[in-house]
C-alpha positions as CSV (number, residue, x, y, z in Angstrom):
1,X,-33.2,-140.4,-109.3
2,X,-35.3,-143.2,-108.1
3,X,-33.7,-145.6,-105.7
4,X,-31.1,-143.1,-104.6
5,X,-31.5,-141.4,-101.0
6,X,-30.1,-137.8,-100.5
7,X,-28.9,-136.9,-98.0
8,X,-29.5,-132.6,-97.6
9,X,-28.3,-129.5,-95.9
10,X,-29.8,-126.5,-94.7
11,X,-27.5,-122.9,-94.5
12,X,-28.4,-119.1,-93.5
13,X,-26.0,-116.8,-94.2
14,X,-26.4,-113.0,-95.0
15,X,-30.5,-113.6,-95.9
16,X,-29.1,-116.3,-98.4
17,X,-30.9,-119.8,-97.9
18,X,-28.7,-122.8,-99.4
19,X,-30.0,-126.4,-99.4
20,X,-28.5,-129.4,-100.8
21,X,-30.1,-132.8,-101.2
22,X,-34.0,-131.1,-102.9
23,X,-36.0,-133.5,-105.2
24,X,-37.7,-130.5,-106.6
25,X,-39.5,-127.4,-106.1
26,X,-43.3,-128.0,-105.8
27,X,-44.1,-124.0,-106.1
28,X,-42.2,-121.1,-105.4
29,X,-44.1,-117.7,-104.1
30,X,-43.0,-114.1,-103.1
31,X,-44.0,-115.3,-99.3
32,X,-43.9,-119.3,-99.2
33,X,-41.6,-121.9,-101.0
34,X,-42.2,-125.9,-101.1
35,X,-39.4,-128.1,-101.7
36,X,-40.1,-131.9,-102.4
37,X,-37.1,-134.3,-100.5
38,X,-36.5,-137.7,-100.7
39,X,-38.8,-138.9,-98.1
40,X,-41.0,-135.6,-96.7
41,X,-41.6,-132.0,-97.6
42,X,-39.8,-128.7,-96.5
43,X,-41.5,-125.5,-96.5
44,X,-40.3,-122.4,-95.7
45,X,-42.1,-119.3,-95.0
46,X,-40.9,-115.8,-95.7
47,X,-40.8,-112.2,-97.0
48,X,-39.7,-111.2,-100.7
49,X,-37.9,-114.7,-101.2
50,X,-36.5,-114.9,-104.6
51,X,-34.8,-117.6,-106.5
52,X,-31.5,-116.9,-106.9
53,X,-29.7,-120.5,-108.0
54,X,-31.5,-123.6,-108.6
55,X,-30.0,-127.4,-110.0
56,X,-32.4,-129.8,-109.5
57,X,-30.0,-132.3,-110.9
58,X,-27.0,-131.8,-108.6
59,X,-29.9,-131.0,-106.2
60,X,-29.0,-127.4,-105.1
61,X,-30.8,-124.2,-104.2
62,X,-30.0,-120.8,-103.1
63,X,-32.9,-118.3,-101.6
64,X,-32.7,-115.0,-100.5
65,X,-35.0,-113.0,-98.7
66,X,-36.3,-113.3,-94.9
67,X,-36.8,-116.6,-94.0
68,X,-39.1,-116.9,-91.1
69,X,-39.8,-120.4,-90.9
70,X,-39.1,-123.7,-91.9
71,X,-40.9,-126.7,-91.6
72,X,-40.8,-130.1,-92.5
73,X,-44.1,-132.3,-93.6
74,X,-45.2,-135.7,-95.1
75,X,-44.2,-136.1,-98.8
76,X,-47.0,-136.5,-101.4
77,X,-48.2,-140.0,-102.2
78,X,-47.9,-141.2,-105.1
79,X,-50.7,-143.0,-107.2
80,X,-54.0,-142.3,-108.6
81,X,-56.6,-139.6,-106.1
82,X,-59.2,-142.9,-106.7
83,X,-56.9,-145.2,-104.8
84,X,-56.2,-142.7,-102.4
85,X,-59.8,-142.0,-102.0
86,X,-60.6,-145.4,-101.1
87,X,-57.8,-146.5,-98.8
């Protein structure tokens, strides 16, 4: 959905994470999860996360598990590593 900002939501309830407004999910892990947003990063650090919902089209997730941090980060850029390289 290029061209299109999204606005997104964080929620804790009962060990259950729920965010709206994802991009995608970069990798998922037992014990660290990395979402892609719109404009940055969110990674969230925990114990025996699991999936438990996920619509990357509607832009939805649901985690459960302990969730013991979360932090936000600088999105990827985009374009080949040689153009990168030589900034």
């Amino acid at each position: 959905m290029e061209g299109v900002t999204r606005e997104h939501t964080l929620r804790l309830e009962n060990n259950a994470l729920y965010i709206s407004g994802i991009q995608g999910v970069l990798y998922f892990e037992q014990n660290e999860v990395m979402l892609q947003l719109d404009e940055s990063t969110l990674k969230i650090l925990g114990e025996g996360l699991e999936l438990i919902d996920l619509s990357v089209k509607n832009g939805n997730i649901v985690i459960k598990g302990k969730v013991i941090e979360l932090a936000y980060g600088k999105a990827r850029e985009k374009g080949s590593i040689i153009k990168r390289l030589f900034k």
